[in-house]
C-alpha positions as a Markdown table, in Angstrom:
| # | Residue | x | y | z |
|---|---|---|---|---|
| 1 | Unk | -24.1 | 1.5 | 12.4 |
| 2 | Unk | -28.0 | 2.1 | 11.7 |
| 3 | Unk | -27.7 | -0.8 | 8.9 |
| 4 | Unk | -26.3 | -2.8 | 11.8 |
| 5 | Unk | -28.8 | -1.9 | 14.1 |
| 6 | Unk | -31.1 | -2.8 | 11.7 |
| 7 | Unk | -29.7 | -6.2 | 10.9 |
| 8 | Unk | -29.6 | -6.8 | 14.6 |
| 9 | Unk | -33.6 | -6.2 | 15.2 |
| 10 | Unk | -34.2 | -8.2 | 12.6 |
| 11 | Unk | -32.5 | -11.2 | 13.6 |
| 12 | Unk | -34.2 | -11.1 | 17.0 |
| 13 | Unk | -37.2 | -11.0 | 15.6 |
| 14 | Unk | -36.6 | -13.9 | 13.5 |
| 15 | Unk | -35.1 | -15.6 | 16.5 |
| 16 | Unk | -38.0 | -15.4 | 18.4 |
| 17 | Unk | -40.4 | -16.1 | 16.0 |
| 18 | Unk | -38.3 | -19.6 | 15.3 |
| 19 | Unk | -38.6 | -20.4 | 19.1 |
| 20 | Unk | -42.2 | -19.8 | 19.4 |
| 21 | Unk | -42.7 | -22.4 | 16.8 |
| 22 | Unk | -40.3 | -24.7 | 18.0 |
| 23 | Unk | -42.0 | -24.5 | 21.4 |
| 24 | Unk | -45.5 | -24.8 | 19.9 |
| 25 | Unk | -44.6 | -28.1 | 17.7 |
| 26 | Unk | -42.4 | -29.6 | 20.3 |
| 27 | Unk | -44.0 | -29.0 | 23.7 |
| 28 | Unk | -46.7 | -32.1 | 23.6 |
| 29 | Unk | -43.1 | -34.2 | 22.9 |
| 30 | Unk | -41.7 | -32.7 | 26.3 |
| 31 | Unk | -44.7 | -33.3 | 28.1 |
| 32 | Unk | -45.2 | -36.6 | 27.0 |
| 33 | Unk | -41.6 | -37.3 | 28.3 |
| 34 | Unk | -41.6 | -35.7 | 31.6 |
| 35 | Unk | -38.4 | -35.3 | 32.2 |
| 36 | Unk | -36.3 | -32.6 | 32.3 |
| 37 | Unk | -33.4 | -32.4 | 29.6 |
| 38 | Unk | -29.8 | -32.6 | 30.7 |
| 39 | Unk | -27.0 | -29.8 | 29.8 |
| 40 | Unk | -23.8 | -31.5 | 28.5 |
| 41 | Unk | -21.4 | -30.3 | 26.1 |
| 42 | Unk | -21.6 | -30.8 | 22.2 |
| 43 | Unk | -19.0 | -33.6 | 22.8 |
| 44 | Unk | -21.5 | -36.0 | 24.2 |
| 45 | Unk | -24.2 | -35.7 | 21.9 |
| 46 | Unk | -25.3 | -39.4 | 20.5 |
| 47 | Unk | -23.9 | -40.6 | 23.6 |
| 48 | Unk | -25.4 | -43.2 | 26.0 |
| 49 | Unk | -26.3 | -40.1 | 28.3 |
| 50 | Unk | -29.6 | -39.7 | 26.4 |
| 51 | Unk | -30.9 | -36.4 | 24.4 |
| 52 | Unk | -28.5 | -33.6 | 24.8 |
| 53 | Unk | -27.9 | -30.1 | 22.9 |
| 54 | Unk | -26.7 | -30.3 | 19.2 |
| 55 | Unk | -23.4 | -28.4 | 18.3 |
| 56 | Unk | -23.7 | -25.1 | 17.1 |
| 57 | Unk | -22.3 | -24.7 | 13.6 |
| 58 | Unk | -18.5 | -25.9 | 12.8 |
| 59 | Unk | -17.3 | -22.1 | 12.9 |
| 60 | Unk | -18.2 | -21.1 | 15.9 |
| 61 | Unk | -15.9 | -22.4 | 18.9 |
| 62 | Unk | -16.1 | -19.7 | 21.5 |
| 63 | Unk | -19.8 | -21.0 | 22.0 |
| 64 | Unk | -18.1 | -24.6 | 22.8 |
| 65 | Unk | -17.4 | -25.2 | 26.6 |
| 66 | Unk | -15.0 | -27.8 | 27.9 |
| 67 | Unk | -16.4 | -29.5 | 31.2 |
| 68 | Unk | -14.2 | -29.3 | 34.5 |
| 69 | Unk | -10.4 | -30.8 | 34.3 |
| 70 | Unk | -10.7 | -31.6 | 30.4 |
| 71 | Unk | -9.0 | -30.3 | 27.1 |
| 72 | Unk | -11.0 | -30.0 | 24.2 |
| 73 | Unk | -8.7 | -29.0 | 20.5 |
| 74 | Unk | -10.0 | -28.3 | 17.6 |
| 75 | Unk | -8.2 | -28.0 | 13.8 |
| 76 | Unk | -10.5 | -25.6 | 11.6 |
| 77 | Unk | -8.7 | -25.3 | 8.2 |
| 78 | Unk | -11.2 | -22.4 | 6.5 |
| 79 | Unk | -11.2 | -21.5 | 3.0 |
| 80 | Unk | -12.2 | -18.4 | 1.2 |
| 81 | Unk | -13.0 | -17.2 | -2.2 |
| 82 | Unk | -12.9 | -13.5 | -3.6 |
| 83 | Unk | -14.2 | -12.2 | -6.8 |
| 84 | Unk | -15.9 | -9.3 | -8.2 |
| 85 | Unk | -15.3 | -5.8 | -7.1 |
| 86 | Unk | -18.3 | -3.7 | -5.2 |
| 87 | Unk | -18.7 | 0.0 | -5.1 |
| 88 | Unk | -21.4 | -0.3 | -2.1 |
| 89 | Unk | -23.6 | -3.4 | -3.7 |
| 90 | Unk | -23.3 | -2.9 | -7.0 |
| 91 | Unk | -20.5 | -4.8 | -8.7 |
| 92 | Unk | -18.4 | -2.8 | -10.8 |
| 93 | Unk | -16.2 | -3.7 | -13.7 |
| 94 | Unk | -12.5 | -4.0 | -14.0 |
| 95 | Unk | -12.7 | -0.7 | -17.1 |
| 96 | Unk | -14.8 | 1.4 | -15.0 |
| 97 | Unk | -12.6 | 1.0 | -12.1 |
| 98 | Unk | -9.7 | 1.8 | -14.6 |
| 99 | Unk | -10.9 | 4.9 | -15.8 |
| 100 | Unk | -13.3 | 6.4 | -12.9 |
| 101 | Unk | -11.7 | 5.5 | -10.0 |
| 102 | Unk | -8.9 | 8.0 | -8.6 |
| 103 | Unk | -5.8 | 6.3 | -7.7 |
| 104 | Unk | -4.6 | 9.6 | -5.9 |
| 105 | Unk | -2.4 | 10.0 | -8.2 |
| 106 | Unk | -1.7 | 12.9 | -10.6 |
| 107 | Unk | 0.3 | 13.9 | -13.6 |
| 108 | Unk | 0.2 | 17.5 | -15.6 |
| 109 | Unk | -1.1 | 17.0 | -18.5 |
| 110 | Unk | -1.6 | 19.9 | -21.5 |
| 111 | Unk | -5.1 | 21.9 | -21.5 |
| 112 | Unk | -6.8 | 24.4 | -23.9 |
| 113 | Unk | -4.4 | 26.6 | -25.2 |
| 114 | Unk | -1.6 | 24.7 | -24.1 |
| 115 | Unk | -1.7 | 25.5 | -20.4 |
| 116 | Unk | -0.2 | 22.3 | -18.1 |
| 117 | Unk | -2.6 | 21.2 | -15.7 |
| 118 | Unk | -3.1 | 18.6 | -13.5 |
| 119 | Unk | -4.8 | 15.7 | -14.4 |
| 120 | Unk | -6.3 | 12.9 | -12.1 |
| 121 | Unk | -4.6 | 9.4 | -12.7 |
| 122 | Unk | -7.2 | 6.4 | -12.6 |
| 123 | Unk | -7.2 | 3.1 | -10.3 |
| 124 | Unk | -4.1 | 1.4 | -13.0 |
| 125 | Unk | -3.5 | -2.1 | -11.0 |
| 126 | Unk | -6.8 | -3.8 | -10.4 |
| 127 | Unk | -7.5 | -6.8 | -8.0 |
| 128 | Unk | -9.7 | -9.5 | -9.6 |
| 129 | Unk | -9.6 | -12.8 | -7.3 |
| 130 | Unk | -8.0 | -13.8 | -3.9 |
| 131 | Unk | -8.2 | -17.0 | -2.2 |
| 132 | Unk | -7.5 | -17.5 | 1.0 |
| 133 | Unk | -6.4 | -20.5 | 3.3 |
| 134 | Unk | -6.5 | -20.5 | 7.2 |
| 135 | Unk | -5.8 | -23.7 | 9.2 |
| 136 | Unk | -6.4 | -22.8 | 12.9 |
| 137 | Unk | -5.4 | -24.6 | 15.9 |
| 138 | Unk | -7.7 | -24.0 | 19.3 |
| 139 | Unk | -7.1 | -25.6 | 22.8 |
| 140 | Unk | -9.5 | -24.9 | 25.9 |
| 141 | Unk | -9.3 | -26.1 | 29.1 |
| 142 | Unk | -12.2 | -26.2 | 31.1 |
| 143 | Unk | -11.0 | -24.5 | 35.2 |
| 144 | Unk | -14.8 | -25.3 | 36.1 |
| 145 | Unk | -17.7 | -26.1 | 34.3 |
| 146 | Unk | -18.4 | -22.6 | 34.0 |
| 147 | Unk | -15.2 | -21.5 | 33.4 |
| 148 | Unk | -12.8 | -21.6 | 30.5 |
| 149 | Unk | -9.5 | -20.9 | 29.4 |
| 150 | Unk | -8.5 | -21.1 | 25.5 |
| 151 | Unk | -5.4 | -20.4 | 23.2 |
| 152 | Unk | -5.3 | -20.1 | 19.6 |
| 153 | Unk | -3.5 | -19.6 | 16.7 |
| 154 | Unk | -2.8 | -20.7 | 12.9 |
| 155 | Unk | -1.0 | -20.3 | 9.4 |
| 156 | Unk | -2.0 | -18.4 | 6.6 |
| 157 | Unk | -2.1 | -18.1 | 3.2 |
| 158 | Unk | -3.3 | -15.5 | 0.5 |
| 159 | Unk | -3.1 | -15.5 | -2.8 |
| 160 | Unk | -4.0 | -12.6 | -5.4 |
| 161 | Unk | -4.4 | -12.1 | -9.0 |
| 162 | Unk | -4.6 | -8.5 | -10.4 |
| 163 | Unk | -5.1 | -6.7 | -13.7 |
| 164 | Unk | -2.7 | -4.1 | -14.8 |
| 165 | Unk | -3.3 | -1.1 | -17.1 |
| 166 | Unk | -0.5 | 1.1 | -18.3 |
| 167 | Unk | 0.2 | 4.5 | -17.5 |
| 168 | Unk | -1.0 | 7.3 | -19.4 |
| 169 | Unk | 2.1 | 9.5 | -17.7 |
| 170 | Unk | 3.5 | 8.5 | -21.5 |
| 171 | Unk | 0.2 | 8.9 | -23.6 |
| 172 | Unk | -3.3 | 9.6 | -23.1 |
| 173 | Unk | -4.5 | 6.8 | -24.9 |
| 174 | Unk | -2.8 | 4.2 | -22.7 |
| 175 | Unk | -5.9 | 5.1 | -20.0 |
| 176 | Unk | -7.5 | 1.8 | -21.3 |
| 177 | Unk | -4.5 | -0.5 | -22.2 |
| 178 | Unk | -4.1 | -3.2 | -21.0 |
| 179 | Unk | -1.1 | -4.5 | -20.4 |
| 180 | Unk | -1.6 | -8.5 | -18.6 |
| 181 | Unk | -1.9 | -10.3 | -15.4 |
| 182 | Unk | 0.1 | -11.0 | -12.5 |
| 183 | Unk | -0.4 | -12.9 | -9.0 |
| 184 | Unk | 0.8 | -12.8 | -5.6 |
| 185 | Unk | 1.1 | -14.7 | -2.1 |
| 186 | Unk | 1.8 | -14.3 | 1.4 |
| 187 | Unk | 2.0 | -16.6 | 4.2 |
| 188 | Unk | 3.2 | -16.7 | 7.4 |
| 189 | Unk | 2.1 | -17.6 | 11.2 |
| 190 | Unk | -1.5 | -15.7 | 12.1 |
| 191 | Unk | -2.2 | -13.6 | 14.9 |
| 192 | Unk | -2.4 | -15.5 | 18.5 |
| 193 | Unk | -5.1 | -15.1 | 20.7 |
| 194 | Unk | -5.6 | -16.0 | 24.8 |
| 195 | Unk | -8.9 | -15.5 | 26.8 |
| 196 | Unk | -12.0 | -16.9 | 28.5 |
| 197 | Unk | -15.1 | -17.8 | 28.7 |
| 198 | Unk | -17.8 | -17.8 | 31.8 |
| 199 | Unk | -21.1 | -19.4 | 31.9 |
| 200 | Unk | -23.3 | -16.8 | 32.7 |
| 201 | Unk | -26.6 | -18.4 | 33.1 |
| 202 | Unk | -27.9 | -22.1 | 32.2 |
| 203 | Unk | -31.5 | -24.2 | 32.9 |
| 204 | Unk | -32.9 | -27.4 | 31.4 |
| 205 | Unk | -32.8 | -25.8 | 28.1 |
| 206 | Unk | -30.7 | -22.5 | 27.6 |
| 207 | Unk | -27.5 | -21.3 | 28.5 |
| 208 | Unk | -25.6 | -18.0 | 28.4 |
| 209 | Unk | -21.8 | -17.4 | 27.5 |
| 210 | Unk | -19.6 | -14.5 | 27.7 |
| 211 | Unk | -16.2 | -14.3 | 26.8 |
| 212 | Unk | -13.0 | -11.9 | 26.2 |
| 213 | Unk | -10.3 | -12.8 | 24.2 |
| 214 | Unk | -6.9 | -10.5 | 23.2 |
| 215 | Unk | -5.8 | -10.7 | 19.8 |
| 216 | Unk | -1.3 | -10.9 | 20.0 |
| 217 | Unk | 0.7 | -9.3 | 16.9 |
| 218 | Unk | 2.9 | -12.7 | 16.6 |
| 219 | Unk | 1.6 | -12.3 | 12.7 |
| 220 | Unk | 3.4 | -10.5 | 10.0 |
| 221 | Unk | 2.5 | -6.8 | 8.3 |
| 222 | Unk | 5.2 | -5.9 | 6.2 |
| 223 | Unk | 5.2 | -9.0 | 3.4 |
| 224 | Unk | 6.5 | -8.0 | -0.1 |
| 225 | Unk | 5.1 | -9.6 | -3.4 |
| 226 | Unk | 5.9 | -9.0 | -7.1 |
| 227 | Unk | 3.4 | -7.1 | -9.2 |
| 228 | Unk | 3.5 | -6.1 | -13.1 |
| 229 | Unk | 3.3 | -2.3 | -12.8 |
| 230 | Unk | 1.7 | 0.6 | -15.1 |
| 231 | Unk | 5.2 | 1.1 | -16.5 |
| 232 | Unk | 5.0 | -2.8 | -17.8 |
| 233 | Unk | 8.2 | -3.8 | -15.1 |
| 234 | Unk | 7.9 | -6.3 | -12.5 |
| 235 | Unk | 8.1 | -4.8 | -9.5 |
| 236 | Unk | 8.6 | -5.9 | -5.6 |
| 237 | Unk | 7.1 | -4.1 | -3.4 |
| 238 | Unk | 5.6 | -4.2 | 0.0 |
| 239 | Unk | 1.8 | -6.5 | 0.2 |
| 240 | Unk | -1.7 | -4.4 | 0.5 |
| 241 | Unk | -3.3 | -4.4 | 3.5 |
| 242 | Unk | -5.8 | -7.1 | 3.0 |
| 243 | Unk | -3.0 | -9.4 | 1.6 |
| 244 | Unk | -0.8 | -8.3 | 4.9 |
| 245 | Unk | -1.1 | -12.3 | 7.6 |
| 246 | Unk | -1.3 | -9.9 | 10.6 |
| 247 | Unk | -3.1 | -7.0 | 11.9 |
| 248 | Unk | -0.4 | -5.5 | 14.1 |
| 249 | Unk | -2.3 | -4.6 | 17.0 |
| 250 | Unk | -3.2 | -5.8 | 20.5 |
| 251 | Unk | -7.3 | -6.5 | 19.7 |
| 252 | Unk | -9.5 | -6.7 | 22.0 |
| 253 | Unk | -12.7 | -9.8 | 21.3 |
| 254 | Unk | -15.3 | -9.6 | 23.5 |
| 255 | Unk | -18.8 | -12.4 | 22.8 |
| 256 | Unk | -22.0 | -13.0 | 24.0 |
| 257 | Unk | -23.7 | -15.9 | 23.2 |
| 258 | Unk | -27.3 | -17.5 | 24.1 |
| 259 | Unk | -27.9 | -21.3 | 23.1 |
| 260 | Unk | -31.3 | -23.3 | 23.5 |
| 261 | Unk | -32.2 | -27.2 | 22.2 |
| 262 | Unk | -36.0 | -28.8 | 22.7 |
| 263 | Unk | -35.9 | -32.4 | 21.6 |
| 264 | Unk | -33.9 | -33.0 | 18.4 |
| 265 | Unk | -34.0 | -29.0 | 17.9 |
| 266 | Unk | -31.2 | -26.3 | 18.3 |
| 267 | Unk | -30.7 | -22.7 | 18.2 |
| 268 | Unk | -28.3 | -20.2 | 19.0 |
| 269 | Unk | -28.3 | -15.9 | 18.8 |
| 270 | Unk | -24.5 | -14.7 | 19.7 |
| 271 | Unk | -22.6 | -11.6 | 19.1 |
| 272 | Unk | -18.6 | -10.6 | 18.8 |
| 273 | Unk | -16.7 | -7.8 | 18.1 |
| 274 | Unk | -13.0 | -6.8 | 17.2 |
| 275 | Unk | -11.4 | -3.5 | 18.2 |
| 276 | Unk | -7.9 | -2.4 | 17.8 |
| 277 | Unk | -6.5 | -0.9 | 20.8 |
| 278 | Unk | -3.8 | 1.3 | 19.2 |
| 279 | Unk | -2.0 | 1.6 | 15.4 |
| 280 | Unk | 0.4 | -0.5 | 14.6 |
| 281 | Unk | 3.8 | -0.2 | 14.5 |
| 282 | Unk | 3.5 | 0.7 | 10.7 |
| 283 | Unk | 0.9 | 3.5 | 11.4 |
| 284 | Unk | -2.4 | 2.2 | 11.1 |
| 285 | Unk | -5.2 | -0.7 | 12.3 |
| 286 | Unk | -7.8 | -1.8 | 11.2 |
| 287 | Unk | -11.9 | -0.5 | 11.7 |
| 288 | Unk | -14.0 | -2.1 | 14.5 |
| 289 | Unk | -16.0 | -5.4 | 13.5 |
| 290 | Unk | -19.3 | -6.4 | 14.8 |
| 291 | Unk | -20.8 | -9.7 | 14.1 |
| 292 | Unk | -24.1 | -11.0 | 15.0 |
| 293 | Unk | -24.8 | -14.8 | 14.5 |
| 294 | Unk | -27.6 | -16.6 | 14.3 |
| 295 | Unk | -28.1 | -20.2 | 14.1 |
| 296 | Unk | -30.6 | -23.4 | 14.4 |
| 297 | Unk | -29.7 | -27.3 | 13.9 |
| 298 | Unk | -31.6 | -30.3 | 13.7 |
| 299 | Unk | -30.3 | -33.8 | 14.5 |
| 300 | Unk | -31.1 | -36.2 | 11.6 |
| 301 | Unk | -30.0 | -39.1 | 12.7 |
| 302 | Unk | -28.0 | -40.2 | 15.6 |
| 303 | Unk | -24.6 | -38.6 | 16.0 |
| 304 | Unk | -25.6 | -36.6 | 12.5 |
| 305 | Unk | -26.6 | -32.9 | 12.8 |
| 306 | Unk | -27.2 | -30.3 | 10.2 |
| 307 | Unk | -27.3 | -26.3 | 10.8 |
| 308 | Unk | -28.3 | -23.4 | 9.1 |
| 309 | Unk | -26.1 | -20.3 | 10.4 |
| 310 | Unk | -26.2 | -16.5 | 8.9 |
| 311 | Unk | -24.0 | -14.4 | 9.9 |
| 312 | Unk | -24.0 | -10.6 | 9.6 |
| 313 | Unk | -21.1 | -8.2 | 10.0 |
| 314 | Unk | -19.9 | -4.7 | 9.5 |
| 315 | Unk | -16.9 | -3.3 | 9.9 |
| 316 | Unk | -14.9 | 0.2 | 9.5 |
| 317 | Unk | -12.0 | 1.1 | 7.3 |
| 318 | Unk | -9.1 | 0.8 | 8.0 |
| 319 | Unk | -7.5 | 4.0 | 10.5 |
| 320 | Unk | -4.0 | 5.6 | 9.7 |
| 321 | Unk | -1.6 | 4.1 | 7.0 |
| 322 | Unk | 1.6 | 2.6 | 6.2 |
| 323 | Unk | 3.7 | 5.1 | 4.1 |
| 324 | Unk | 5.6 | 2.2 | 2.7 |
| 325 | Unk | 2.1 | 1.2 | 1.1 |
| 326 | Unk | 0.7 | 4.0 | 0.6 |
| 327 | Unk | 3.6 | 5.4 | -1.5 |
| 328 | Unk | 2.3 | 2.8 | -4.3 |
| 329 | Unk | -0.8 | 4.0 | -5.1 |
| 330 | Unk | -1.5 | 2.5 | -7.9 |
| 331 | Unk | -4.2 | -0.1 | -6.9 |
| 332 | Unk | -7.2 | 0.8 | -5.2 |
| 333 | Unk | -6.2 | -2.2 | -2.3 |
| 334 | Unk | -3.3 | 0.3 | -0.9 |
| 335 | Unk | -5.9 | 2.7 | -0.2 |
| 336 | Unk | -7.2 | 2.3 | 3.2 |
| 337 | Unk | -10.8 | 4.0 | 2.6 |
| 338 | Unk | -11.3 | 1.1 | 0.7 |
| 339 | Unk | -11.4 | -1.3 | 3.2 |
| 340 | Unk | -14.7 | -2.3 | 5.2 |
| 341 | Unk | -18.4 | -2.3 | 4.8 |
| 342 | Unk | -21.3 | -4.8 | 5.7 |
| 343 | Unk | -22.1 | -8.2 | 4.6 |
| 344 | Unk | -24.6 | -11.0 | 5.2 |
| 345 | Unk | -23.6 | -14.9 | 4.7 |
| 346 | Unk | -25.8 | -17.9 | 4.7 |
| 347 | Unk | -23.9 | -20.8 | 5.8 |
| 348 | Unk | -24.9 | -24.8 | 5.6 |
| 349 | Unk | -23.2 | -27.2 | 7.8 |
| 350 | Unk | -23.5 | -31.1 | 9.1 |
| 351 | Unk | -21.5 | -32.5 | 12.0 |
| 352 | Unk | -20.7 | -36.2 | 12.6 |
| 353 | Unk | -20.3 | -37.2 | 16.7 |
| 354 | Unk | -17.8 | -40.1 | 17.2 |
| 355 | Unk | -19.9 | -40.9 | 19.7 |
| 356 | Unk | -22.2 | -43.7 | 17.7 |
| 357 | Unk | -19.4 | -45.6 | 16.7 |
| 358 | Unk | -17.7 | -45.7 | 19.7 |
| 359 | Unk | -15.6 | -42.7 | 19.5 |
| 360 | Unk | -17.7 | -40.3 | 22.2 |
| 361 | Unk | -15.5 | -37.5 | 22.5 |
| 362 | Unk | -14.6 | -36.4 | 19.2 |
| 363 | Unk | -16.7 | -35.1 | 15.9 |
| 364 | Unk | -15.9 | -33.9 | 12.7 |
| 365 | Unk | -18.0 | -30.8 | 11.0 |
| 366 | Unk | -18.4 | -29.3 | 7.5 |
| 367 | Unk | -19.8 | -25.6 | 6.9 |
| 368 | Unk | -19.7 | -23.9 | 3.4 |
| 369 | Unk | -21.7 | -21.1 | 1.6 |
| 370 | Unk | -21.7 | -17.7 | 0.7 |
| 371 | Unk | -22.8 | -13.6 | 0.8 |
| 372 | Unk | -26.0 | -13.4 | -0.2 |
| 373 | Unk | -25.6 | -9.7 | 0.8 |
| 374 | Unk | -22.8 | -6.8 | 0.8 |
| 375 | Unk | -22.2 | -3.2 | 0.5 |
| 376 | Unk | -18.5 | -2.3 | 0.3 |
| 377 | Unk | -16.7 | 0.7 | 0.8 |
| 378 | Unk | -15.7 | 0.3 | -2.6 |
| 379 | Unk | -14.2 | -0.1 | -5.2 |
| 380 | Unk | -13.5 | -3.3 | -3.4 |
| 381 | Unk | -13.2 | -7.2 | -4.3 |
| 382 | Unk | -16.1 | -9.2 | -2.9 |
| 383 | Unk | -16.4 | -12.7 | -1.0 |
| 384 | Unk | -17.4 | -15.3 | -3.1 |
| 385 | Unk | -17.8 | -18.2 | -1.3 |
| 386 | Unk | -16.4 | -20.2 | 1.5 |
| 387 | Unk | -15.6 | -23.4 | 3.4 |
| 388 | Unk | -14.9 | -24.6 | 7.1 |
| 389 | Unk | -13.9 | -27.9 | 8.2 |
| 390 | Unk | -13.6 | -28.8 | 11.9 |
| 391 | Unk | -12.2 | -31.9 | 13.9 |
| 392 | Unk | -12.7 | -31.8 | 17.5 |
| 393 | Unk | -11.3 | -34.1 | 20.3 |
| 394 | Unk | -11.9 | -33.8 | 24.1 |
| 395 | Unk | -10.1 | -35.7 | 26.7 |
């Protein structure tokens, strides 16, 4: 939490520094203009209405609002890369993981003068890249202009490749053999979540939203893949926990979020969290997430804006665990200590509004990049890189 804490001052700074410049480059433009700048939703930027707030990044639809008596849907297919396995920030290789790492696994092994004794068995199954695929669907309804009600859900699919090392139950020398590859994937329906959102505060140039949203268990924890084991079979056995398409547990998602514009500029500071309200039906859930988001766009041309968002998170390992899983503790991805950490990610985006060629109430968005920070509670693989798409219609 003190890294957190740490991230978080330093993005208000930053935040506040990027407004005071904004407000001393662009205040002779305001004045000049004497008007006052409407509040409209992202949905009618470009429109005939005149200057209005860019969108925030592609990502981030609990900052979005529907106005009164209208739907607005969005489709946000996301996808992720993984690679490279972190103990805290240093990336660690595939060997040392296979012969430092404990699997918590032992086997009795012969000592000086013959005595048995047990020996620790290293990490013998070794993750080494996941991709992942999300394609979300969102629906809000604005009640009122200040408040709205949303529903959400999705499909997902993950996909794993792993390095196996045989098992030196057999012969000490087989600590560093290697033995091949094999892949898995999972896919299924995502976890469904309800809620709302209230706007707290708004004037000519800033508003404040809060939400809470409840994470439902309508996704699956107990998918099975095949995996070459240490004993060179193909096995079937039940998923890690990373590669699991639901959590389990009733979460609770509460935000925060403050948005400004001046002129063709954009900015936006917003926080969310994730807590698990009990374990699982299986025996465990996963750590509480924080995120804090921070974000300024810039309209380039009309209906065209682009955004630079960084996002910074940290999260807990994972609480409890399934015995199914944790009776194959061979990798170190079955091993809930080695789930969480903190990460930073620099994200680019552009958004197109409809709204210049004729099409007012509808936009499509692009955001892609990557960590340019993390410290894992390793061994553990990394994110790599990733990319959001967005379409958005409002009627």
């Amino acid at each position: 939490m003190k890294a957190f804490r740490e991230l978080l001052l330093g993005a208000a700074a930053g935040h506040a520094l990027s407004m005071a410049i904004a407000a001393s480059v662009l205040a002779p433009v305001v004045a000049h203009a004497g008007d006052a700048m409407p509040i409209i939703t992202p949905m009618d930027h470009g429109t005939a209405m005149g200057d209005s707030a860019p969108p925030p990044p592609a990502t981030l639809t609990w900052v979005m609002m529907a106005p009164a008596g209208e739907f607005m849907l969005n489709y946000n297919p996301t996808f992720m890369g993984m690679a490279g396995n972190y103990i805290g920030d240093k990336k660690v290789s595939d060997a040392y993981i296979g012969t430092n790492v404990p699997s918590g696994m032992t086997m009795m092994m012969k000592g000086m003068g013959g005595v048995m004794k047990p020996m620790s068995v290293p990490e013998r199954v070794i993750p080494s890249t996941m991709d992942m695929q999300m394609h979300m669907f969102n629906a809000m309804y604005g009640v009122t202009d200040s408040i709205n009600v949303m529903a959400m859900t999705g499909y997902v699919e993950k996909s794993m490749s792993m390095i196996t090392y045989a098992s030196p139950m057999m012969s000490p020398s087989n600590l560093t053999k290697f033995l091949g590859t094999s892949s898995g994937t999972t896919e299924g329906l995502s976890d469904t979540m309800v809620g709302a959102s209230y706007k707290l505060y708004q004037d000519a140039t800033s508003r404040v939203i809060i939400g809470l949203n409840l994470s439902l268990p309508t996704g699956s924890q107990t998918r099975q893949i095949t995996m070459l084991s240490p004993m060179n079979m193909f096995i079937t056995m039940r998923a890690p926990y990373g590669m699991q398409i639901g959590s389990g547990t009733v979460d609770l998602l509460p935000s925060i979020a403050y948005t400004g514009h001046l002129g063709l500029w954009s900015w936006g500071l917003g926080y969310r969290g994730r807590f698990a309200l009990d374990n699982n039906s299986e025996g465990y859930r996963f750590g509480d997430l924080h995120e804090l988001h921070g974000w300024g766009g810039y309209i380039v041309l009309p209906g065209v804006t682009t955004t630079l968002h960084v996002v910074g998170s940290t999260q807990d390992h994972i609480h409890g665990s399934d015995p199914v899983i944790a009776a194959m503790t061979m990798s170190q991805n079955m091993n809930p200590d080695y789930y969480g950490g903190q990460r930073v990610t620099l994200l680019g985006g552009i958004e197109l509004s409809g709204a210049p060629w004729g099409y007012g109430k509808s936009a499509l968005a692009l955001e892609a990049g990557g960590p340019i920070y993390q410290n894992l509670d390793g061994p553990q693989l990394g994110q790599a890189w990733q990319v959001s798409l967005s379409g958005r219609l409002m009627f």
